[in-house]
C-alpha positions as CSV (number, residue, x, y, z in Angstrom):
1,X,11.0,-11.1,13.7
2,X,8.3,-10.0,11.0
3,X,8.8,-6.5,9.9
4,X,7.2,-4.4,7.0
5,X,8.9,-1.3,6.4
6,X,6.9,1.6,3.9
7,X,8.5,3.9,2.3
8,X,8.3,6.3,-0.3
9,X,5.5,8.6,1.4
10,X,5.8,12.8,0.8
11,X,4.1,15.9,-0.1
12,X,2.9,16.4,-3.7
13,X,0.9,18.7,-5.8
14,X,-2.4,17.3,-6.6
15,X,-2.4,15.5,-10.3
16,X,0.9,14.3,-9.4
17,X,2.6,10.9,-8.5
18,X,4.2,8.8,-5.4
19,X,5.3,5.0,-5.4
20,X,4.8,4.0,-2.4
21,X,7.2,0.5,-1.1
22,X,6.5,-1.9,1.7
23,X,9.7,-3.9,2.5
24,X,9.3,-7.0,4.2
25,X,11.2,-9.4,6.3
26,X,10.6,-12.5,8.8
27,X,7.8,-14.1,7.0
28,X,8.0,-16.7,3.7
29,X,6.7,-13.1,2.0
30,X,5.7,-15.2,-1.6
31,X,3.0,-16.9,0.6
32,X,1.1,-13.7,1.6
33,X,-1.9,-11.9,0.1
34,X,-0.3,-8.1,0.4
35,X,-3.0,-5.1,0.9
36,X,-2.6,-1.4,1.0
37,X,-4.8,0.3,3.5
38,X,-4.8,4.3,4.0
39,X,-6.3,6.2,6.8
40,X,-7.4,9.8,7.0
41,X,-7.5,11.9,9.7
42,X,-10.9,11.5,11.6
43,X,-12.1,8.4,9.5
44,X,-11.2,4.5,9.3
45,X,-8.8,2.7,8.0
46,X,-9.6,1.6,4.8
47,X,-8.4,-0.9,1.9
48,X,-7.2,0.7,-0.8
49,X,-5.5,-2.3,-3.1
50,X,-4.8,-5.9,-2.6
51,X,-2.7,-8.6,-4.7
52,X,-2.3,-12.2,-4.3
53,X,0.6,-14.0,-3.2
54,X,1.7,-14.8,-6.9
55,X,0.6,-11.4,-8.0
56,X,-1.9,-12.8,-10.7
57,X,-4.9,-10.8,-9.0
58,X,-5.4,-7.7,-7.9
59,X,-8.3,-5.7,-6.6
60,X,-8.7,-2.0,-6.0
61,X,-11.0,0.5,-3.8
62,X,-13.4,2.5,-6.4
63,X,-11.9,5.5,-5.3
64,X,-8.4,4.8,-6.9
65,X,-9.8,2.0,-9.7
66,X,-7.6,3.7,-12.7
67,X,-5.1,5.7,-10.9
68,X,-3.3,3.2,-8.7
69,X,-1.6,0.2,-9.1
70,X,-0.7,-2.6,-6.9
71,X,2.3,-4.9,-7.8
72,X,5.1,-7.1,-6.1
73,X,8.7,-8.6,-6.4
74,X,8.7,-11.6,-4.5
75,X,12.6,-12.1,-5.1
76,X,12.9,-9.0,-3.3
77,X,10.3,-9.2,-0.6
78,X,8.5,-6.3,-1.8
79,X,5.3,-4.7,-2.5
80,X,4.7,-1.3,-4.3
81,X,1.9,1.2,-4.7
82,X,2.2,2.9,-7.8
83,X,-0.1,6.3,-7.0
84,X,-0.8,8.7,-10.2
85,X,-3.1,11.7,-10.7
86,X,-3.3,12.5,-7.2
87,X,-6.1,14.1,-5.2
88,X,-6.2,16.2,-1.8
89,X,-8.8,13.6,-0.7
90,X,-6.2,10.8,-1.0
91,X,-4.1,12.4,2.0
92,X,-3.8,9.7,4.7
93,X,-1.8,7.3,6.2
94,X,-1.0,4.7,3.6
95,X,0.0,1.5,5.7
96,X,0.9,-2.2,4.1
97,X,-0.7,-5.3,6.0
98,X,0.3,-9.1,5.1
99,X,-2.6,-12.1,5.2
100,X,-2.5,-15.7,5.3
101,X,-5.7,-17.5,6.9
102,X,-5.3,-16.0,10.6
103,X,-2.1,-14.6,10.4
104,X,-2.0,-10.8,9.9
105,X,1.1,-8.7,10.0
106,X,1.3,-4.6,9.7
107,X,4.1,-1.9,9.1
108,X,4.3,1.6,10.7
109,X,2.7,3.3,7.5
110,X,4.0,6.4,5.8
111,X,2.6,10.0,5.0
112,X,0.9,11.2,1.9
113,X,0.0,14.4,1.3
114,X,-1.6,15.8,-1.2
115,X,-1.9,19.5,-1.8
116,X,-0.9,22.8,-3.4
């Protein structure tokens, strides 16, 4: 059974930090192209990071270029969103999705919330 599992979501003061973790089980997870996606209330969903399955490239919205970062442990079936200097406008649902050609797997997501 393929299962993502985020974590790490919360409120925080705006300039402020969250790592967010996506766990993931039921799938060879090393083979998988791993993207972050957030959405907002009233708008789409929309890709925020990706990384490749041996973590050599990585690719980020404009909107986060220099304040996020995207990483993975493949021993441990694991992806991470590293989120610093945080603004209001990055409140959303933050939710991890797995690719490989037509195959296309996504967890439950997790809150952030940005604000004072």
């Amino acid at each position: 059974q393929v299962q993502l599992v985020e974590s790490g979501g919360g409120l925080v003061q705006p300039g402020g930090s969250l790592t967010l973790s996506c766990a993931a089980s039921g799938f060879i997870f090393s083979s998988f192209l791993m993207k972050w996606y957030r959405q907002a209330p009233g708008k789409e969903r929309e890709l925020v990071a990706s990384i490749t399955s041996d973590g050599g490239t990585t690719n980020y919205a404009g909107s986060v270029e220099g304040r996020f970062t995207i990483s993975r442990d493949n021993a441990k079936n694991t992806v991470y969103l590293q989120m610093d200097r945080l603004k209001p406008e990055d409140t959303a649902v933050y939710y991890c999705n797995a690719r490989r050609f037509l195959d296309s797997h996504w967890g439950q997501g997790t809150q952030v919330t940005v604000s004072s």
